[in-house]
Backbone as CSV, one residue per row, in Angstrom:
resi,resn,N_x,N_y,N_z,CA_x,CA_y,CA_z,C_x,C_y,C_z
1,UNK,0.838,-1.191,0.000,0.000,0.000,0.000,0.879,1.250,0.000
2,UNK,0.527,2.680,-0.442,1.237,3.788,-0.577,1.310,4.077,0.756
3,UNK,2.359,5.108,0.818,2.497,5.688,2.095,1.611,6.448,2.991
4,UNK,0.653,7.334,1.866,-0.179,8.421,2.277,-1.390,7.673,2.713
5,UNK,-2.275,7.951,3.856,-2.674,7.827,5.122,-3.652,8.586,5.126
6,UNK,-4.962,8.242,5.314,-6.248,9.225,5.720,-6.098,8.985,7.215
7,UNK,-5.686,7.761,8.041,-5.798,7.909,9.149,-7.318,6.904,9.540
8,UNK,-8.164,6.240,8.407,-9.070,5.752,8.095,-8.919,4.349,7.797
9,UNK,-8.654,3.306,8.337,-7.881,2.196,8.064,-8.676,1.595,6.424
10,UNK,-9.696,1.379,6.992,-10.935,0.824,5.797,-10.962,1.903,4.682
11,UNK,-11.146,3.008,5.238,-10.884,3.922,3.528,-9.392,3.602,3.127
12,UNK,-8.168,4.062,3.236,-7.027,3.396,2.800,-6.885,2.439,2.449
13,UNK,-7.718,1.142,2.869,-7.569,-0.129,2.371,-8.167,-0.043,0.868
14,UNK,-9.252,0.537,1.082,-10.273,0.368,-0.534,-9.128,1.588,-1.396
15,UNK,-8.605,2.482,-1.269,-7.840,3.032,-1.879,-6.658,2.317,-2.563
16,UNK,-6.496,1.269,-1.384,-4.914,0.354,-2.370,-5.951,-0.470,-3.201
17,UNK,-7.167,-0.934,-2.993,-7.261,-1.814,-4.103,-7.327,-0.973,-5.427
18,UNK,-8.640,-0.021,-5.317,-8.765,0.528,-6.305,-6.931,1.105,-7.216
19,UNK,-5.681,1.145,-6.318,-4.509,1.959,-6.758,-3.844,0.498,-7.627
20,UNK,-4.315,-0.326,-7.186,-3.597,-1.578,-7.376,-4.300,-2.315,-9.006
21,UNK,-5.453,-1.789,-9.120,-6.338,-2.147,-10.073,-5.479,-1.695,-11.538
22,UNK,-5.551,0.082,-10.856,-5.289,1.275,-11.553,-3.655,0.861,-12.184
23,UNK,-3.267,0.319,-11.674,-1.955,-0.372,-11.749,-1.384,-1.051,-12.541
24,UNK,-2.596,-1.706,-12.730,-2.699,-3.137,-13.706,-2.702,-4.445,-13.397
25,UNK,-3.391,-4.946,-11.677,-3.619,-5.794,-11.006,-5.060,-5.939,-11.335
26,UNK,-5.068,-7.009,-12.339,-6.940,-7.358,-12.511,-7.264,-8.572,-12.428
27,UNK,-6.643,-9.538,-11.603,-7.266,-10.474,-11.277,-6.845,-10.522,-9.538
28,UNK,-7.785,-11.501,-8.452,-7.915,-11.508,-7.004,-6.407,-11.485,-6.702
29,UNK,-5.374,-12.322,-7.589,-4.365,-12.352,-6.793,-3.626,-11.255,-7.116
30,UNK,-3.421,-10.715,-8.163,-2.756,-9.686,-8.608,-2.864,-8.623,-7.305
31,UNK,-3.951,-8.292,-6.665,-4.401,-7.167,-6.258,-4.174,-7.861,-4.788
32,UNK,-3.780,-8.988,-4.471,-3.568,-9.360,-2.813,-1.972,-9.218,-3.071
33,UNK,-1.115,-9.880,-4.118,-0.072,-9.560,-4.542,0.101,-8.086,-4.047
34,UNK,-0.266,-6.952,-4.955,0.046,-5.576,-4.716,-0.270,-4.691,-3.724
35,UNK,-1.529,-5.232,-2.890,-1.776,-4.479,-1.715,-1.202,-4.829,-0.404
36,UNK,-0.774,-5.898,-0.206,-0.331,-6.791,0.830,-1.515,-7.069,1.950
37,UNK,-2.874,-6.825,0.992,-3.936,-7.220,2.239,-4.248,-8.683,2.244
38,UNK,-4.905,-9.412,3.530,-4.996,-10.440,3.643,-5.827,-10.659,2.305
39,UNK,-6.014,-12.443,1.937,-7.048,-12.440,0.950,-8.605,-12.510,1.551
40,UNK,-8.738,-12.940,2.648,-9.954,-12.257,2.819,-10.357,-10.714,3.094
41,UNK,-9.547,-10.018,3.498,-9.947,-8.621,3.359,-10.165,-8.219,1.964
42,UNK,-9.321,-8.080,1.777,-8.996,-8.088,0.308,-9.913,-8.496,-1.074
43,UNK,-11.170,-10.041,-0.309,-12.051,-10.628,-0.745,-13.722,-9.414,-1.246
44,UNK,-13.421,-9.153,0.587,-14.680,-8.087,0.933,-14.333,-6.887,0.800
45,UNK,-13.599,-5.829,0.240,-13.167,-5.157,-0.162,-13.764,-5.079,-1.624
46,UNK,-13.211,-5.514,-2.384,-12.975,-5.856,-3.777,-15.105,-5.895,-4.159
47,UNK,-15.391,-7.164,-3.146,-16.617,-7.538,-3.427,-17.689,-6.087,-3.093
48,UNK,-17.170,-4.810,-2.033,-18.246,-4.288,-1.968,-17.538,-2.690,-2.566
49,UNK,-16.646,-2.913,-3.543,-16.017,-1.588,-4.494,-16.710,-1.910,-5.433
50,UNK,-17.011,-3.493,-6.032,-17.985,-3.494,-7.262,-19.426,-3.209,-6.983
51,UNK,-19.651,-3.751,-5.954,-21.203,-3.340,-5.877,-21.553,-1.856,-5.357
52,UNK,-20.623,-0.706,-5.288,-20.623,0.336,-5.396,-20.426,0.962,-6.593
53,UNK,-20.130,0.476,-7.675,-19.637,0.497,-8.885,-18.347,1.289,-8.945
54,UNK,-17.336,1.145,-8.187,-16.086,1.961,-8.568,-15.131,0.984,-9.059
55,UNK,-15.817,-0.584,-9.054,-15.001,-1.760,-9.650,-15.831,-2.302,-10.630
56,UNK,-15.235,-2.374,-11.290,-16.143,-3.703,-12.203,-15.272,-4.752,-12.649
57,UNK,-16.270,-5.781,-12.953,-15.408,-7.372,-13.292,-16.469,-8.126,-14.550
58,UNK,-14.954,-8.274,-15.264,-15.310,-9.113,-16.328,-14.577,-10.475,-17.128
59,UNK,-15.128,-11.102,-17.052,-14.861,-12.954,-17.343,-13.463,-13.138,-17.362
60,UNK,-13.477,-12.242,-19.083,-12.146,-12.466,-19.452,-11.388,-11.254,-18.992
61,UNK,-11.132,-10.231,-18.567,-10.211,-9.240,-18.699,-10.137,-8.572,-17.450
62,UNK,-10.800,-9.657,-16.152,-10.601,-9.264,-14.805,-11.435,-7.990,-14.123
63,UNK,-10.428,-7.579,-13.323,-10.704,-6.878,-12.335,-10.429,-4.886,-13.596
64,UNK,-11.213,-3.973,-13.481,-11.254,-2.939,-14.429,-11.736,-1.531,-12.831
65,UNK,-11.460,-0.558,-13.385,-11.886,0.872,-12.338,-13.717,0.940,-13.410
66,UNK,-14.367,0.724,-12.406,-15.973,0.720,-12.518,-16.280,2.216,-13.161
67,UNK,-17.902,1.961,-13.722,-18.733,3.273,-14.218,-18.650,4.095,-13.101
68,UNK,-18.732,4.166,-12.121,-18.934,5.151,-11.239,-17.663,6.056,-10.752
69,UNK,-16.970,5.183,-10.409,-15.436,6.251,-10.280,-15.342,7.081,-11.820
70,UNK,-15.227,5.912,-12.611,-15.098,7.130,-14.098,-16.008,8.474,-14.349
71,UNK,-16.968,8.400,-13.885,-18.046,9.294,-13.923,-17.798,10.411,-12.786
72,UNK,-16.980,10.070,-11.885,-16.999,11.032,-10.888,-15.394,11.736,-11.617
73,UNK,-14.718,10.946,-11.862,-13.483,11.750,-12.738,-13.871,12.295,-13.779
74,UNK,-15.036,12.312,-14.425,-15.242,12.937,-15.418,-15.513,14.291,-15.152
75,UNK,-16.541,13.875,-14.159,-17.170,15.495,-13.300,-15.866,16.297,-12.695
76,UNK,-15.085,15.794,-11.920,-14.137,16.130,-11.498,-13.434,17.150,-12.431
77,UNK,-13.343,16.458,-14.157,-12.339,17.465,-14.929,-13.069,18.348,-15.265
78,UNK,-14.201,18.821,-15.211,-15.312,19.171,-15.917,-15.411,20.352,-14.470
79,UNK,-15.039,20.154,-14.030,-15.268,21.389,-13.096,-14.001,22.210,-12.748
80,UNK,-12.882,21.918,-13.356,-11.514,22.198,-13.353,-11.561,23.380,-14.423
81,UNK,-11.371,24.562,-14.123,-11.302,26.185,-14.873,-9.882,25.861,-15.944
82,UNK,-10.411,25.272,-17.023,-9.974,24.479,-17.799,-9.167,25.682,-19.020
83,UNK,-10.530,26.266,-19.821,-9.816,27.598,-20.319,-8.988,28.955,-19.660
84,UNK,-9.842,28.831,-18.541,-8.498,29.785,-17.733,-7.026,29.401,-17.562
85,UNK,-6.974,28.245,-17.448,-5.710,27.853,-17.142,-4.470,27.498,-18.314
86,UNK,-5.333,27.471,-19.041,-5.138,27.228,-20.628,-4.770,28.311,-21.327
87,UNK,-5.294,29.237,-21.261,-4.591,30.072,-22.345,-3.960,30.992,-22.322
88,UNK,-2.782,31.253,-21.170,-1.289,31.370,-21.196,-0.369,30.809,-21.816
89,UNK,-1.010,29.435,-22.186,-0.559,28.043,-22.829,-0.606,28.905,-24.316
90,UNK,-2.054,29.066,-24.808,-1.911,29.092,-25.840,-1.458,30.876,-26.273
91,UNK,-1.435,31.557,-25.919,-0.819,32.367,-25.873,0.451,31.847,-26.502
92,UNK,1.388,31.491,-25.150,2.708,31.591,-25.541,2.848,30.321,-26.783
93,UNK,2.383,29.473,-26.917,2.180,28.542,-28.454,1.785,29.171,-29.547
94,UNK,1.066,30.267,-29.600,0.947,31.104,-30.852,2.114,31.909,-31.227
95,UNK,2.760,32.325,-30.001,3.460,33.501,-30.424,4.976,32.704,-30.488
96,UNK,5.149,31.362,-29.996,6.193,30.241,-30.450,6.321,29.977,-31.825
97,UNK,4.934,29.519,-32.322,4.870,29.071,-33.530,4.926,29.844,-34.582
98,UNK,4.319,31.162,-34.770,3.762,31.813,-35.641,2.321,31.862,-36.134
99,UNK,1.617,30.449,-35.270,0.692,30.196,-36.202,-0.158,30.164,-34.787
100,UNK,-1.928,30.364,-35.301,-3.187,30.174,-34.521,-2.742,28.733,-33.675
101,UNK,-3.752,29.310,-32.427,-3.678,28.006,-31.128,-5.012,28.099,-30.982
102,UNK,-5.516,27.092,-30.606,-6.839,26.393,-30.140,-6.941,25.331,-29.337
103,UNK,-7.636,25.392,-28.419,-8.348,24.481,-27.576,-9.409,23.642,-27.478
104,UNK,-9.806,22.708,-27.648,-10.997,21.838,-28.229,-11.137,20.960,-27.097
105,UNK,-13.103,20.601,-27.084,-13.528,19.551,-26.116,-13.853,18.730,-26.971
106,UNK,-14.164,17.756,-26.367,-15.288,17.112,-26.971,-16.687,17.037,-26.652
107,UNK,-17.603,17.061,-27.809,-19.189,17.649,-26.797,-19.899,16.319,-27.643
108,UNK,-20.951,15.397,-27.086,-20.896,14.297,-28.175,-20.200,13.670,-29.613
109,UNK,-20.551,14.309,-30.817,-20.029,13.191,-32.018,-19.850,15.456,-32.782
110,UNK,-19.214,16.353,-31.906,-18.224,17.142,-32.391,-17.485,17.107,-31.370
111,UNK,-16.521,18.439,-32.023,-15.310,19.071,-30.679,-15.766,20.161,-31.281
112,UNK,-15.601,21.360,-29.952,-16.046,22.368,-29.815,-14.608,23.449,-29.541
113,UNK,-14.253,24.331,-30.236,-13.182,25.627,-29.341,-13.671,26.182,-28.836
114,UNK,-13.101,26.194,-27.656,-13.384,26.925,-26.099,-12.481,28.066,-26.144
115,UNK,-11.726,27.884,-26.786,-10.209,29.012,-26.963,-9.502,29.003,-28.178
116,UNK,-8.908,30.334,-28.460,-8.108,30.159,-29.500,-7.321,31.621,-29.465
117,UNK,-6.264,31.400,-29.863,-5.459,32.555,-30.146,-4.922,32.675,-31.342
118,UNK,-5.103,33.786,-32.265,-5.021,33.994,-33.519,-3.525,34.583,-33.497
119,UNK,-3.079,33.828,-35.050,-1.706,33.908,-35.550,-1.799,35.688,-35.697
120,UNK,-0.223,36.112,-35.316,-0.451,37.475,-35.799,0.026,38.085,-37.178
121,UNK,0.325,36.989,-37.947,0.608,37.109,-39.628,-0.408,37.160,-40.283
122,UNK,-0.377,37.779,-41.507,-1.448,38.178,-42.095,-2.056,36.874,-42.241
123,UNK,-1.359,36.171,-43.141,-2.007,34.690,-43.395,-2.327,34.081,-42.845
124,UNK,-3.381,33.432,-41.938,-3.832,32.824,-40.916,-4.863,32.293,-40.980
125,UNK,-5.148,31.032,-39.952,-6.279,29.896,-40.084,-6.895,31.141,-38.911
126,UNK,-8.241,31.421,-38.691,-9.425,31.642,-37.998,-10.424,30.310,-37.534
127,UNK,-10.107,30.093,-35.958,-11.241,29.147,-35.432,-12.176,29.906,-34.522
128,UNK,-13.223,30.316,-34.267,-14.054,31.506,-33.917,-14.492,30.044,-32.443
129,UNK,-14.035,30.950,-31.228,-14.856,30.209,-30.059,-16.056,30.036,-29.934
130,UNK,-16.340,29.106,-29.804,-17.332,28.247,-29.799,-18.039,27.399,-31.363
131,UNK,-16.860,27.304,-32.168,-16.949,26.599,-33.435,-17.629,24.931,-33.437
132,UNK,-18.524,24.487,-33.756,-18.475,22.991,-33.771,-17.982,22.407,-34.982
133,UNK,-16.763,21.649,-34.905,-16.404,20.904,-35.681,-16.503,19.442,-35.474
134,UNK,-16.481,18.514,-37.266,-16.948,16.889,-37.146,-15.637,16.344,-36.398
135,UNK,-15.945,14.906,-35.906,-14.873,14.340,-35.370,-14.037,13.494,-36.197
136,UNK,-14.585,13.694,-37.779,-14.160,12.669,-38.807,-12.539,13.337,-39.683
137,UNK,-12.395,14.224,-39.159,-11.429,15.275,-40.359,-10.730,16.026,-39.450
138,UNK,-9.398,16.100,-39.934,-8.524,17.106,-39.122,-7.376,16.273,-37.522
139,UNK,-6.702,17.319,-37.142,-5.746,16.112,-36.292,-6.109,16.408,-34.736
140,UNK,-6.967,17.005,-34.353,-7.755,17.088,-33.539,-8.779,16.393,-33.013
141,UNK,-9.287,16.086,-34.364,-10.479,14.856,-34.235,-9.347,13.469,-34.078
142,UNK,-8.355,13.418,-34.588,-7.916,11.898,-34.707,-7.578,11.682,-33.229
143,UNK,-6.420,12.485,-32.775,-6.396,12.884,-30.881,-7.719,12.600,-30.004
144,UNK,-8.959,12.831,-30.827,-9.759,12.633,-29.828,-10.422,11.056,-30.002
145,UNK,-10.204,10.803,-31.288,-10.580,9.402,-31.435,-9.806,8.254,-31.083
146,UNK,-8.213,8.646,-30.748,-7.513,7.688,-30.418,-7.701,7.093,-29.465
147,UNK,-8.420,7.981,-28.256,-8.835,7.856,-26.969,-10.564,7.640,-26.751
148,UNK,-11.118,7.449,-27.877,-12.585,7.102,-27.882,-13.015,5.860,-28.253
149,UNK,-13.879,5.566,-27.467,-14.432,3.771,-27.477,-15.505,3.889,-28.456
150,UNK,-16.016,5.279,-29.139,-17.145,4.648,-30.361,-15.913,5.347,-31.783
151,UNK,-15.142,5.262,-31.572,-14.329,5.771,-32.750,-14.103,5.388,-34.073
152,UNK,-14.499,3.709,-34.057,-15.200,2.682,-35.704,-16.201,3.623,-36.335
153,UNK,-16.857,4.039,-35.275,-18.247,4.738,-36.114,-17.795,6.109,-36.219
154,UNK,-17.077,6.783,-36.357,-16.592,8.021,-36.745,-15.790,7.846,-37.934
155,UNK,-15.085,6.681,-37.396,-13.624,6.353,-38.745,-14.786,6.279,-40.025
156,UNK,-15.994,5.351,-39.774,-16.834,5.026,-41.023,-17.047,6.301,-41.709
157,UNK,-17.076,7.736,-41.514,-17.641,8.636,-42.148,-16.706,9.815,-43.020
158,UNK,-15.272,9.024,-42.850,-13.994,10.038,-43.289,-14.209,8.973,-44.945
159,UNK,-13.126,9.827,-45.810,-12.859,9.743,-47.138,-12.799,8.435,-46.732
160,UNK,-11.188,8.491,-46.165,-10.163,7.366,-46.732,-9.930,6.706,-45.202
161,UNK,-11.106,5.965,-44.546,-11.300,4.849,-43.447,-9.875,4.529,-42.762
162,UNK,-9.043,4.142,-44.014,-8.408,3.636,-43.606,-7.005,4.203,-43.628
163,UNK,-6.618,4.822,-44.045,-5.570,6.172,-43.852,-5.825,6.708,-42.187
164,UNK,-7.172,7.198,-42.447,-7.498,7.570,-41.173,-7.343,6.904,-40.001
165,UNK,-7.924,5.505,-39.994,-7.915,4.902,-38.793,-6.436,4.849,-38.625
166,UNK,-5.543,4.251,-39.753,-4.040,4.193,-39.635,-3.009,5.567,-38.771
167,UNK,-3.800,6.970,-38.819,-2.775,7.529,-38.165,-3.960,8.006,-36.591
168,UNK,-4.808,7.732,-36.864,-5.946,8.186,-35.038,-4.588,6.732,-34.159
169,UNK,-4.350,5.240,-35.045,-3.890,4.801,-34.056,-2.576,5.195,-33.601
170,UNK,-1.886,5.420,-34.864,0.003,5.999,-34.700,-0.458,7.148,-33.557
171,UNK,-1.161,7.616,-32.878,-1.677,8.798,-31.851,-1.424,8.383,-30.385
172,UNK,-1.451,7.111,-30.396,-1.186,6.897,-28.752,0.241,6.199,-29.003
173,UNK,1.054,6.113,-30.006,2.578,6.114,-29.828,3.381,7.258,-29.814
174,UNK,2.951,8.182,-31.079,3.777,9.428,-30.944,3.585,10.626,-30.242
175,UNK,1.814,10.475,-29.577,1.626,11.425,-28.668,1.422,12.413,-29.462
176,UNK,0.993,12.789,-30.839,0.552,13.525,-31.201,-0.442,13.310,-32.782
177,UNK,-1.128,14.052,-33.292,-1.692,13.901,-34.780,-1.412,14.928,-36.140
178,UNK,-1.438,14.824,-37.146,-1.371,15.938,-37.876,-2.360,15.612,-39.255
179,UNK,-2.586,16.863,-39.678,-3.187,16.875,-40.928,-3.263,17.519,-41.443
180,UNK,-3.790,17.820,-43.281,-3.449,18.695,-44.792,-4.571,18.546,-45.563
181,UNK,-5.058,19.704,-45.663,-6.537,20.018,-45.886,-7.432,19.104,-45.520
182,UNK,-7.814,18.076,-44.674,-8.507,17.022,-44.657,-9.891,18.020,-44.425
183,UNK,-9.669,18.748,-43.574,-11.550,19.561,-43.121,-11.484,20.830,-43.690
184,UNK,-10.666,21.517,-44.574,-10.603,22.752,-44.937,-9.512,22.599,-46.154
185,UNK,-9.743,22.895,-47.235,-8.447,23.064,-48.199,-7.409,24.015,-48.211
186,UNK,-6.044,23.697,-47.935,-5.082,24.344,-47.880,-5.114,24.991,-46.243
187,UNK,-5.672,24.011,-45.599,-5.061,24.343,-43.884,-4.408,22.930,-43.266
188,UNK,-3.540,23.180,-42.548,-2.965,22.172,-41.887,-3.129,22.235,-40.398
189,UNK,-2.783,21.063,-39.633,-3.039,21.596,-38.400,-2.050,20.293,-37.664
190,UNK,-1.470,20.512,-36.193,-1.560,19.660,-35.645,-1.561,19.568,-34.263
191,UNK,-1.794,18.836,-33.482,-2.513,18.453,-32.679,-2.178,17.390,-31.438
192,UNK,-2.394,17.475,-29.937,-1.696,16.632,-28.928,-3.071,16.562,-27.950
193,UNK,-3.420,15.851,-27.067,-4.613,15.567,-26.654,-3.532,15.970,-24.911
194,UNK,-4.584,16.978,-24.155,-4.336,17.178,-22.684,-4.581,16.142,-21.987
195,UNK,-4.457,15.350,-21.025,-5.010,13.956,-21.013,-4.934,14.592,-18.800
196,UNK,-5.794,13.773,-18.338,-5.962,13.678,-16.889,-5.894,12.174,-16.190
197,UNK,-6.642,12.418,-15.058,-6.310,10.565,-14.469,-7.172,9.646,-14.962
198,UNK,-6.585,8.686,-15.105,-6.600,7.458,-15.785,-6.864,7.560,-17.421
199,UNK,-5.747,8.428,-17.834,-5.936,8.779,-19.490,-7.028,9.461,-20.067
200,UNK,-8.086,9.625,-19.236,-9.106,10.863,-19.841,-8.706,11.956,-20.746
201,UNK,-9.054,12.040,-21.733,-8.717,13.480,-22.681,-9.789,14.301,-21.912
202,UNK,-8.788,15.245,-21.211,-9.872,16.334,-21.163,-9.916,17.559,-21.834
203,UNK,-9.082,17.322,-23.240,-8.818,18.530,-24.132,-8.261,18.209,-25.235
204,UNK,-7.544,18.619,-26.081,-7.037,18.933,-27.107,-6.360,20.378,-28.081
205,UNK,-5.002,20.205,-27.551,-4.345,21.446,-27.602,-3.994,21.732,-29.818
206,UNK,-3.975,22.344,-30.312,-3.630,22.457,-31.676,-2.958,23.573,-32.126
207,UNK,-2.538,23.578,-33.205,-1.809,24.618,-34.184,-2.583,24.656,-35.487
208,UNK,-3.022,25.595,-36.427,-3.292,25.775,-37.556,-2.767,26.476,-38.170
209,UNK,-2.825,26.561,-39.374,-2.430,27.445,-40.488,-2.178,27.022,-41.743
210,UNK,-2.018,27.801,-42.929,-1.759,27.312,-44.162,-1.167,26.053,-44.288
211,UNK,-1.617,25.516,-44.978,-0.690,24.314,-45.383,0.878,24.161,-45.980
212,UNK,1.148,25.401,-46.329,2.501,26.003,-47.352,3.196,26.141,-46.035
213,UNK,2.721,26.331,-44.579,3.413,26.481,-43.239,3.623,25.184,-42.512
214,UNK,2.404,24.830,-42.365,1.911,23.511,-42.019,1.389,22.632,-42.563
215,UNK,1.983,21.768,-43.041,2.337,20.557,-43.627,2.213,19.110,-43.434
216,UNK,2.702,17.923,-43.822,2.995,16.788,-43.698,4.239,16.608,-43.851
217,UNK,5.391,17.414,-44.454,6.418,17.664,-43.758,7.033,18.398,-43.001
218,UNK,6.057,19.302,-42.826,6.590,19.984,-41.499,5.952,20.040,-40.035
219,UNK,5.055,18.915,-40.230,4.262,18.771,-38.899,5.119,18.050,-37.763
220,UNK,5.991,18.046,-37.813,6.934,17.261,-36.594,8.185,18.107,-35.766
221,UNK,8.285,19.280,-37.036,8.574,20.384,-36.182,7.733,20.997,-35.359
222,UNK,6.522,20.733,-35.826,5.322,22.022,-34.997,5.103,21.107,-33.338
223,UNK,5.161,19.714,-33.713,4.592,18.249,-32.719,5.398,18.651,-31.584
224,UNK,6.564,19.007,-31.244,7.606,19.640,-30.258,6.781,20.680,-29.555
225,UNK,6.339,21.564,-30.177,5.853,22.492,-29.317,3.930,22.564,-28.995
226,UNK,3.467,22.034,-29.750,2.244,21.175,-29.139,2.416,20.518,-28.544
227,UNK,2.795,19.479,-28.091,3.102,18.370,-27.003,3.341,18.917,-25.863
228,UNK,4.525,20.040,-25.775,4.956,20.600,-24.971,3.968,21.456,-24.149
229,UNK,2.754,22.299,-25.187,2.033,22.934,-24.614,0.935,21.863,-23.640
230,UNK,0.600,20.680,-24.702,-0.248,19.994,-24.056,0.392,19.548,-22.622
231,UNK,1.771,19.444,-22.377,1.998,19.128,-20.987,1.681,20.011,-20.219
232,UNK,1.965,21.358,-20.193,2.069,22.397,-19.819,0.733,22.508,-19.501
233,UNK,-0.534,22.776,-20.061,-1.647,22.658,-19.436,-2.340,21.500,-18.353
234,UNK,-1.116,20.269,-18.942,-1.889,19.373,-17.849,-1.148,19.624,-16.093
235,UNK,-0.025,20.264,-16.303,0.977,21.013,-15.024,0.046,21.737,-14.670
236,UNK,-0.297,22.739,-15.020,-1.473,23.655,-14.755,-2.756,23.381,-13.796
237,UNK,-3.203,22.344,-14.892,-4.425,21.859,-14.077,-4.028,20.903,-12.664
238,UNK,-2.629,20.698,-12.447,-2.403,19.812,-11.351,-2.085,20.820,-10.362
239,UNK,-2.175,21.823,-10.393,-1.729,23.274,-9.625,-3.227,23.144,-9.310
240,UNK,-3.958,23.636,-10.054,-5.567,24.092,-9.744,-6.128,23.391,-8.257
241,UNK,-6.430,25.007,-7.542,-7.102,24.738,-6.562,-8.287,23.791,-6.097
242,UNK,-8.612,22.839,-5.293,-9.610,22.746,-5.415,-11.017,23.300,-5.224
243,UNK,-11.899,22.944,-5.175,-13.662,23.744,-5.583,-13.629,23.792,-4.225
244,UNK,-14.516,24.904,-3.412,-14.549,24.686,-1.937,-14.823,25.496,-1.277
């Protein structure tokens, strides 16, 4: 079990399982293995985290963090002053790059900009806050699909299925996406997903602009300093006070 201590024996205990889960302990022994609790504690524990739903269990693939914890982390990011904290970020990423910064959620089957800071060269991509864009086009949408469980049914509605699906997956190796006119002709963009606990995207940081700027060969210079920003906001939000 971790060091840190409510002082609550039984809450700390359900904390190592659930930490131990989170871990990658998904079957009974894995998680008596990693917590060092007896196996009957450990038994009744386990048995009344699922029937609270912060565990769930399945046949083949064990022991998983339940609907209900996820749902309370969801709320959790969702109440986190998300664009405030953010766009110092994008600030200093516009005026890094040369080129427009934007911030994107996801709001069902679009993403929405919450933020954006416009390139100060004449030539410039314009994303107007509160834009809804599809989740099928662009490297924003692929960032958000890499990390989405209905993402087959999005891939179905792009040109080229399978181009597409091919780089939404290259997204959770290189940690970032890019793309060339796919949702706009002659704009490029690219793109790094803000991510929270237990891998939640709770954002999506980007760059736009011409394509003659931003490219498919030059999107890996830009990927350095998107990435970077996307860390930088998730530092941010680990600063953020809590609600109270």
């Amino acid at each position: 079990m971790s060091g840190a201590s409510s002082g609550i024996e039984t809450l700390d205990r359900a904390v190592a399982v659930l930490e131990a889960v989170e871990g990658g302990a998904h079957r009974f022994t894995a998680v008596v293995e990693a917590t060092g609790l007896p196996r009957a504690t450990a038994h009744r524990l386990i048995r009344a985290l699922e029937g609270l739903g912060f565990l769930a269990h399945f046949p083949e693939l064990g022991y998983r963090l339940g609907p209900r914890l996820l749902r309370l982390a969801n709320e959790a990011m969702r109440e986190l002053p998300l664009r405030e904290l953010a766009h110092p970020v994008l600030e200093r990423l516009a005026r890094t790059t040369g080129e427009s910064a934007q911030l994107y959620v996801r709001s069902g089957d679009v993403r929405v900009c919450i933020d954006a800071v416009e390139s100060a060269q004449e030539l410039r991509t314009i994303v107007p806050v509160g834009a809804a864009l599809p989740l099928y086009a662009g490297s924003a949408a692929k960032v958000f699909l890499a990390y989405a469980p209905d993402a087959d049914r999005h891939l179905r509605a792009t040109p080229d299925p399978g181009r597409f699906a091919r780089e939404v997956a290259a997204v959770r190796t290189r940690g970032w996406a890019a793309s060339a006119g796919e949702r706009q002709p002659g704009v490029g963009s690219v793109s790094a997903p803000v991510l929270g606990p237990y891998g939640i995207v709770l954002a999506v940081v980007s760059v736009s602009g011409p394509s003659t700027r931003i490219g498919r060969g030059t999107a890996r210079r830009f990927a350095v300093d998107v990435t970077g920003a996307a860390r930088d906001i998730e530092r941010a939000l680990g600063r953020a006070p809590a609600a109270g």
